[in-house]
Backbone atoms as SQL, in Angstrom:
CREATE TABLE atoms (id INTEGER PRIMARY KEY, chain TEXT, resi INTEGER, resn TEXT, atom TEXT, x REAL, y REAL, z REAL);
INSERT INTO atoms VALUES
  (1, 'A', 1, 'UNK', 'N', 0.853, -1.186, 0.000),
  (2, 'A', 1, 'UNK', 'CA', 0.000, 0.000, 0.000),
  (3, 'A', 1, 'UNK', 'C', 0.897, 1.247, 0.000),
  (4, 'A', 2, 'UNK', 'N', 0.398, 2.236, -0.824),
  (5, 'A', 2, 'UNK', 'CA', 1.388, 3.719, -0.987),
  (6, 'A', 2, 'UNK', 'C', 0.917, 4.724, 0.084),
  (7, 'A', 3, 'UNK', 'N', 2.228, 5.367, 0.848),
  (8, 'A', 3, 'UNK', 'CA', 1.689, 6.169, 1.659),
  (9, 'A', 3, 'UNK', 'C', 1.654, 7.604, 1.021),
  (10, 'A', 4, 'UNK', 'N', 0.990, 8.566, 2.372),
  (11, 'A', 4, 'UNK', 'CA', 1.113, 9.793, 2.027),
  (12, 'A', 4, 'UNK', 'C', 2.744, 10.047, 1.687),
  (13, 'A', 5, 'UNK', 'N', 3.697, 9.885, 1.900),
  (14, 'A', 5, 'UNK', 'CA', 4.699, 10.078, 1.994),
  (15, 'A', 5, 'UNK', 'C', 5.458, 9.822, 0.147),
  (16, 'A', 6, 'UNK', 'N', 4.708, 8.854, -0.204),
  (17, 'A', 6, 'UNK', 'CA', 4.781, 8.460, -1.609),
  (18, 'A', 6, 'UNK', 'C', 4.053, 9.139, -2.740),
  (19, 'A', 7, 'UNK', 'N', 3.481, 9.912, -2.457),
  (20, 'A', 7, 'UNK', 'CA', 2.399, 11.211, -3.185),
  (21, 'A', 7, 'UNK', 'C', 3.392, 12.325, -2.849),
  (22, 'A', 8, 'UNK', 'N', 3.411, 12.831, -1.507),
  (23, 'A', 8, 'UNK', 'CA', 4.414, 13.793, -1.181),
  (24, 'A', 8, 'UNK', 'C', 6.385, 13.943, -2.059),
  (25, 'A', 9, 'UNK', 'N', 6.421, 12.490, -2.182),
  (26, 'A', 9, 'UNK', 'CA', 8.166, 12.315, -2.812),
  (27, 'A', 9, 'UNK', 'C', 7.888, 12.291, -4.002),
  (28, 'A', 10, 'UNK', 'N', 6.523, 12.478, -4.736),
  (29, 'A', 10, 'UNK', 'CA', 6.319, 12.223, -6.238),
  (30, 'A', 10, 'UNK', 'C', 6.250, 13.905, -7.122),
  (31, 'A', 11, 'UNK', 'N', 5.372, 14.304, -5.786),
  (32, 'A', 11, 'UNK', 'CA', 5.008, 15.980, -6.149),
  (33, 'A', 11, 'UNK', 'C', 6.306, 16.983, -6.046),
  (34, 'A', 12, 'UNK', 'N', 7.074, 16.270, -5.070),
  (35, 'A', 12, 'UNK', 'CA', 8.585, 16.948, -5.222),
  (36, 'A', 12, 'UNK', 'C', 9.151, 16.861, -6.363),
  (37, 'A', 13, 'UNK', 'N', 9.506, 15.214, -6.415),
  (38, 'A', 13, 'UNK', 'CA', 9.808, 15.269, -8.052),
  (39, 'A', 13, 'UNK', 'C', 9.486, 15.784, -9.189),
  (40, 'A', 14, 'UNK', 'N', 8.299, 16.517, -9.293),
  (41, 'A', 14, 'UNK', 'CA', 7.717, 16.837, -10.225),
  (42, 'A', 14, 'UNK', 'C', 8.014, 18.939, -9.969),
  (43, 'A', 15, 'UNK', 'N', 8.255, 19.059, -8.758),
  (44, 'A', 15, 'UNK', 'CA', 8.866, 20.187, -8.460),
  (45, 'A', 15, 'UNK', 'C', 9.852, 20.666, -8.825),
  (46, 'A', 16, 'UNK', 'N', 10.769, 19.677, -8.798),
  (47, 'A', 16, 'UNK', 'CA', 12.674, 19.636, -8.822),
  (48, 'A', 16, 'UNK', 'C', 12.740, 19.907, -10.339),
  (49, 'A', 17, 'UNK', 'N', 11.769, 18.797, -11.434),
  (50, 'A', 17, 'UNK', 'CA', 11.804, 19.207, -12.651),
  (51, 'A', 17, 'UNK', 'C', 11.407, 20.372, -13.331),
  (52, 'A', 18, 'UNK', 'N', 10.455, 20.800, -12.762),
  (53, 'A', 18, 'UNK', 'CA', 9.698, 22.271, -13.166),
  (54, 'A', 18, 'UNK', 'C', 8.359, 21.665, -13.917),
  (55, 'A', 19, 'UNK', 'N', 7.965, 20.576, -13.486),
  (56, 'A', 19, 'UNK', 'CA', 6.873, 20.192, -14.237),
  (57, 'A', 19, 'UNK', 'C', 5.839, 20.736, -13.996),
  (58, 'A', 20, 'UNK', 'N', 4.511, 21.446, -13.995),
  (59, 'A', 20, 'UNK', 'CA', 3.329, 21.959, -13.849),
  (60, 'A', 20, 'UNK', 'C', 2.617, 20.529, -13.489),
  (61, 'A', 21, 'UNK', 'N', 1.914, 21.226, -12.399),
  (62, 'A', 21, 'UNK', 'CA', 0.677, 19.878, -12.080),
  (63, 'A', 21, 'UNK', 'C', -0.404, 20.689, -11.284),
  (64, 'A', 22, 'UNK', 'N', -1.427, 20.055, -11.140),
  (65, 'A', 22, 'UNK', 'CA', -2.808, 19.983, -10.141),
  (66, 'A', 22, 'UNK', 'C', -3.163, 18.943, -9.208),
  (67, 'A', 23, 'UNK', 'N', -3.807, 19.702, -8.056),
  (68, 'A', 23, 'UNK', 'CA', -4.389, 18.189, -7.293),
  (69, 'A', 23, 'UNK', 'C', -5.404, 18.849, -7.115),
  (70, 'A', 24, 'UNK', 'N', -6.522, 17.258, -7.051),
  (71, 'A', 24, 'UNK', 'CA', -7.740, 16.858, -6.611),
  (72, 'A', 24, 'UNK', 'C', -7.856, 16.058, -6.052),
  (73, 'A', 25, 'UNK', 'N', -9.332, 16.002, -5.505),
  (74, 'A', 25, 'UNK', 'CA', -9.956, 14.665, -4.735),
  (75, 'A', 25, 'UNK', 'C', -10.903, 14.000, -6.050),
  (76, 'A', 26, 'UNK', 'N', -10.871, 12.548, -6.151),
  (77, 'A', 26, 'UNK', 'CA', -11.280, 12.005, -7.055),
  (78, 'A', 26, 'UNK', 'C', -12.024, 10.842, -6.343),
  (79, 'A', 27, 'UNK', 'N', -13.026, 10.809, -6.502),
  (80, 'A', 27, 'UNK', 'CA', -13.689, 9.109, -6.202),
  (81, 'A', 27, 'UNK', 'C', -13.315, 9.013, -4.912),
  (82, 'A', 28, 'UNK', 'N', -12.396, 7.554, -4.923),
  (83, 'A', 28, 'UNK', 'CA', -11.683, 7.449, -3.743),
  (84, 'A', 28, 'UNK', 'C', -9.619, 7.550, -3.754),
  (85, 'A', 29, 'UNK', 'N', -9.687, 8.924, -4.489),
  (86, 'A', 29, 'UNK', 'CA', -8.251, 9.023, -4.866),
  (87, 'A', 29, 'UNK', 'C', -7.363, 10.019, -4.968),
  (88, 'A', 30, 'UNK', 'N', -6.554, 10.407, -4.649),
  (89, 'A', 30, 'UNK', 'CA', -5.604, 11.769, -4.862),
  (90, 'A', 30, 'UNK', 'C', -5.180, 12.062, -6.607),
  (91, 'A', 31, 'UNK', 'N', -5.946, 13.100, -7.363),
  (92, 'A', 31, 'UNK', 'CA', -5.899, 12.928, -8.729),
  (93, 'A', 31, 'UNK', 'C', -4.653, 14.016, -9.042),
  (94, 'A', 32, 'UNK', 'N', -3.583, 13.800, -9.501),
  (95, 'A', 32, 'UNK', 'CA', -2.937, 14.756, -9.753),
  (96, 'A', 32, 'UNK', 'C', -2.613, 14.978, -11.354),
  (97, 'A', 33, 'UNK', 'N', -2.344, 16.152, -11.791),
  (98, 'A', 33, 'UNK', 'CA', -2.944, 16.539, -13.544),
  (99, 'A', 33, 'UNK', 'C', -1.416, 17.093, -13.743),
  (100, 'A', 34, 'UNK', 'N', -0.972, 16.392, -14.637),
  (101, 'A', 34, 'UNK', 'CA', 0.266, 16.410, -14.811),
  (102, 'A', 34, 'UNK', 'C', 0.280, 17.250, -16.261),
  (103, 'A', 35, 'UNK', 'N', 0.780, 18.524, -16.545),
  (104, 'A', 35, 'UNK', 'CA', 0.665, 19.142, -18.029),
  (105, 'A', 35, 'UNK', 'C', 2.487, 19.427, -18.546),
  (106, 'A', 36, 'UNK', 'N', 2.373, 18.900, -19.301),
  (107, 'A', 36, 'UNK', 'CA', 3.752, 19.144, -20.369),
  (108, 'A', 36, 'UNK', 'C', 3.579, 19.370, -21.564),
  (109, 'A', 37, 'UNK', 'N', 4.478, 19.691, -22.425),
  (110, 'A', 37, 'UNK', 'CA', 3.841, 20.287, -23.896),
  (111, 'A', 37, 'UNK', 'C', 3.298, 18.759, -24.937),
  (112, 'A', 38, 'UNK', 'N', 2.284, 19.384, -25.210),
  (113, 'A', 38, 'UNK', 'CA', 1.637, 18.280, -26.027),
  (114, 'A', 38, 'UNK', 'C', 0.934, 17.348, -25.132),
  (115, 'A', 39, 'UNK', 'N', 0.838, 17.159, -24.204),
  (116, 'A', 39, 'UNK', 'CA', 0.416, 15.950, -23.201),
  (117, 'A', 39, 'UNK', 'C', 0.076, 16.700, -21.869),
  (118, 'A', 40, 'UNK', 'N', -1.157, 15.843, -21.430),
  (119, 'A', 40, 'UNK', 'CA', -1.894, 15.814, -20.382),
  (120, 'A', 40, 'UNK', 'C', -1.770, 14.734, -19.628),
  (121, 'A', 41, 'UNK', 'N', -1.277, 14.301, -18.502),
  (122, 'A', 41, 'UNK', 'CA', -1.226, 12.966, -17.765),
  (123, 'A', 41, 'UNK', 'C', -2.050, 13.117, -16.416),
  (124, 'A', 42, 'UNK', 'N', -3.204, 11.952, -16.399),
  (125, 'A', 42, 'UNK', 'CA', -3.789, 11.809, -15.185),
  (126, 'A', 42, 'UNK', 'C', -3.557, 11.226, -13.890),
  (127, 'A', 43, 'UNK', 'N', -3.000, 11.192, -13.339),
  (128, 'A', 43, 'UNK', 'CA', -2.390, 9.829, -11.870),
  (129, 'A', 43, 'UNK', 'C', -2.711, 10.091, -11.097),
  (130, 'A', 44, 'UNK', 'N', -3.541, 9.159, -10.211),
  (131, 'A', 44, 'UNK', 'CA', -4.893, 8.854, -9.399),
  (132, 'A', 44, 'UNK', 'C', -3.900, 7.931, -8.382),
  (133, 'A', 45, 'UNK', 'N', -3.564, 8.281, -7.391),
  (134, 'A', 45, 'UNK', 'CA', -3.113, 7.858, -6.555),
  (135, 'A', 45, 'UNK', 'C', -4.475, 7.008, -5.353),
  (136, 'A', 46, 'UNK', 'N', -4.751, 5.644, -5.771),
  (137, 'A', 46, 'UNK', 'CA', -5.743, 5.109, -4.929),
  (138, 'A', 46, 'UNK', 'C', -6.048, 4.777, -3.527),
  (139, 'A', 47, 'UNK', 'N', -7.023, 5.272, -2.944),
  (140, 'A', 47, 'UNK', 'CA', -6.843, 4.293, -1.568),
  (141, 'A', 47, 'UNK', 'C', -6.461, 2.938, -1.008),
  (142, 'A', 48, 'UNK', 'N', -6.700, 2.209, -2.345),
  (143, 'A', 48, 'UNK', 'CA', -6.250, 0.862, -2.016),
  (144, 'A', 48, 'UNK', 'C', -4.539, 0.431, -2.403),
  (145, 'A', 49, 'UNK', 'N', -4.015, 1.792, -2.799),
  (146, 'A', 49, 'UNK', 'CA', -2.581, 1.987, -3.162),
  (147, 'A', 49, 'UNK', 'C', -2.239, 1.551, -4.718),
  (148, 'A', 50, 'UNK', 'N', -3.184, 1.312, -5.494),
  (149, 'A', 50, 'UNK', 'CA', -3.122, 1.212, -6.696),
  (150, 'A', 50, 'UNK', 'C', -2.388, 3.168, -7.162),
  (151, 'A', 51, 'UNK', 'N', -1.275, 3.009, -8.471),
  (152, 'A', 51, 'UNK', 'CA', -1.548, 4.435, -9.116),
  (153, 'A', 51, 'UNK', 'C', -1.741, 3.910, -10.505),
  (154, 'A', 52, 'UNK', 'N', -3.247, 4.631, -11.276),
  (155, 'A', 52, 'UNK', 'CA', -3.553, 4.284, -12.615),
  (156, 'A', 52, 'UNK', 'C', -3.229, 5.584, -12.958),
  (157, 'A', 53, 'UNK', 'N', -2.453, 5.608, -14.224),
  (158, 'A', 53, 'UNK', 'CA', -2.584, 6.582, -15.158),
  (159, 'A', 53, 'UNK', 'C', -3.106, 6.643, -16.339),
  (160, 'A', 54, 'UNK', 'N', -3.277, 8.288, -17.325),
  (161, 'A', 54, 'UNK', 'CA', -4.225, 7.801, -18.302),
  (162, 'A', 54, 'UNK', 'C', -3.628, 9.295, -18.850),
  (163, 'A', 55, 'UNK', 'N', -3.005, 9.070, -19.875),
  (164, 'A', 55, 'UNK', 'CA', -2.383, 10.279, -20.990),
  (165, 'A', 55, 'UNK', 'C', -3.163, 10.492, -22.334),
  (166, 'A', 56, 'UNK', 'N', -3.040, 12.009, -22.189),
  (167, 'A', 56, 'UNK', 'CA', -4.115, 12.753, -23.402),
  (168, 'A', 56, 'UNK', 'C', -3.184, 12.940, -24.433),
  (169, 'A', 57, 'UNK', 'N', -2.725, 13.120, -25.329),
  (170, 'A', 57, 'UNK', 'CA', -2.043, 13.386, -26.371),
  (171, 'A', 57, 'UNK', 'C', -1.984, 14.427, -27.859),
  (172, 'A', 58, 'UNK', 'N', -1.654, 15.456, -27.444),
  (173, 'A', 58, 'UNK', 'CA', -2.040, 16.421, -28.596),
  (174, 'A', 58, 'UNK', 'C', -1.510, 16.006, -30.252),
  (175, 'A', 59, 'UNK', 'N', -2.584, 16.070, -31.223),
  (176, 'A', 59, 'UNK', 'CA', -2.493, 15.736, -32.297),
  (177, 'A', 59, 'UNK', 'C', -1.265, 16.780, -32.843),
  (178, 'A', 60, 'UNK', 'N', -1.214, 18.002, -32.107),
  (179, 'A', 60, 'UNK', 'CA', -0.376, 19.450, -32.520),
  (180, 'A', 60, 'UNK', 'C', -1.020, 20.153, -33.218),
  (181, 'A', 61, 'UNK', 'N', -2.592, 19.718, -33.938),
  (182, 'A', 61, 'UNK', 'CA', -3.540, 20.567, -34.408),
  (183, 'A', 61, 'UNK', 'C', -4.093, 21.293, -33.902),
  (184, 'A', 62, 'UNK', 'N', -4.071, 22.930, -33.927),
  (185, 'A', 62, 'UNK', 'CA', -4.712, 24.748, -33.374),
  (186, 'A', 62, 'UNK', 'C', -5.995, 24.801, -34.020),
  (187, 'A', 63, 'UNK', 'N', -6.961, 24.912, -33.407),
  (188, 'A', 63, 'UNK', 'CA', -8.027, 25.279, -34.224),
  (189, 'A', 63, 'UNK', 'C', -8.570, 26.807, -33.367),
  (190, 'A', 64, 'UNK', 'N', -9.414, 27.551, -34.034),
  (191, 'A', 64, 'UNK', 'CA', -9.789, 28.520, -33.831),
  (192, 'A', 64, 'UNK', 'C', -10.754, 28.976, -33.319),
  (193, 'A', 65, 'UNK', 'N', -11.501, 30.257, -32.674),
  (194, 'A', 65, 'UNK', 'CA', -12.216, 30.532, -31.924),
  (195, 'A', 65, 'UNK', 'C', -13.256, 29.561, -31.986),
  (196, 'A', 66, 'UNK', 'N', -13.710, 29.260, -33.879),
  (197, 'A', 66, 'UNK', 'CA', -14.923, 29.048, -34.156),
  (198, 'A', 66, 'UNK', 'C', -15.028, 27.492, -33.588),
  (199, 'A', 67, 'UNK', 'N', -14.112, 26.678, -32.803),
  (200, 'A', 67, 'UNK', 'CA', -14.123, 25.503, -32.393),
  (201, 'A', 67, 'UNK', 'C', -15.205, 25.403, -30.629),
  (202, 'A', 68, 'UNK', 'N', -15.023, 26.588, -30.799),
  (203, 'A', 68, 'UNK', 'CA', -15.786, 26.692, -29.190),
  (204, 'A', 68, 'UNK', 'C', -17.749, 26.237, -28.881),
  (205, 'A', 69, 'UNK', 'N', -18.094, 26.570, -30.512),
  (206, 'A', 69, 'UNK', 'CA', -18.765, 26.225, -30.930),
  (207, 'A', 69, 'UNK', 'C', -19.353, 24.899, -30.435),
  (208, 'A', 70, 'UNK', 'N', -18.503, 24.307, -31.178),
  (209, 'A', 70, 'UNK', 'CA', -18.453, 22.692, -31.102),
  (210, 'A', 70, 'UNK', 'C', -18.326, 22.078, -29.974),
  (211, 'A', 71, 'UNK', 'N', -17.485, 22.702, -28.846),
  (212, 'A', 71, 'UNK', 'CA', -17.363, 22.448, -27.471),
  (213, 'A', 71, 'UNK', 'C', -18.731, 22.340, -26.637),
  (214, 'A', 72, 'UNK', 'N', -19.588, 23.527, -27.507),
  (215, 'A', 72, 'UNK', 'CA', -20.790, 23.501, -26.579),
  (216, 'A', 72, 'UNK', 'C', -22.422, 22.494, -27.116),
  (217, 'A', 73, 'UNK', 'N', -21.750, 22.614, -28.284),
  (218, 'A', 73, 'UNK', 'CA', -23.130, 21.671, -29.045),
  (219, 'A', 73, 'UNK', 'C', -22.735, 20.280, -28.378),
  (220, 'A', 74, 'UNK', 'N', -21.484, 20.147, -28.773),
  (221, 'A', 74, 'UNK', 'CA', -21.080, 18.283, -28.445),
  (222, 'A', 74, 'UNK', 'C', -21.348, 18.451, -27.038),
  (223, 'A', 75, 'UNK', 'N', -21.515, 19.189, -25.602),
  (224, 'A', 75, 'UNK', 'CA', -21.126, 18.297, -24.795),
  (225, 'A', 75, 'UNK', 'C', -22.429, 19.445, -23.643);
């Protein structure tokens, strides 16, 4: 099982590099949002000490205002 202490030595690491991140509370999990260029990484640090991750991946395609559009019809 992962302790607090293992979330805490991870977020450092991610300090030391200069990486950008977020935390949340998720479900039953510490969600932290990991952003680097081109990529989004999710890691869900579980209560049962599981960590799942789950990476977004930018195509590198910009689209324009008129995409906002679409943001709101689709969802």
């Amino acid at each position: 099982m992962r302790s607090v202490n293992d979330i805490v030595e991870f977020l450092e690491k991610l300090e030391e590099n200069n990486i950008y991140f977020t935390l949340s509370k998720r479900r039953d999990s510490v969600l932290v949002t990991v952003a680097v260029p081109g990529e989004r990484w999710e890691i869900e640090f579980m209560a049962s000490g599981e960590i799942e991750i789950e990476k977004f991946k930018s195509n590198g395609e910009i689209y324009g205002e008129e995409e906002l559009k679409l943001l709101f019809e689709s969802f």
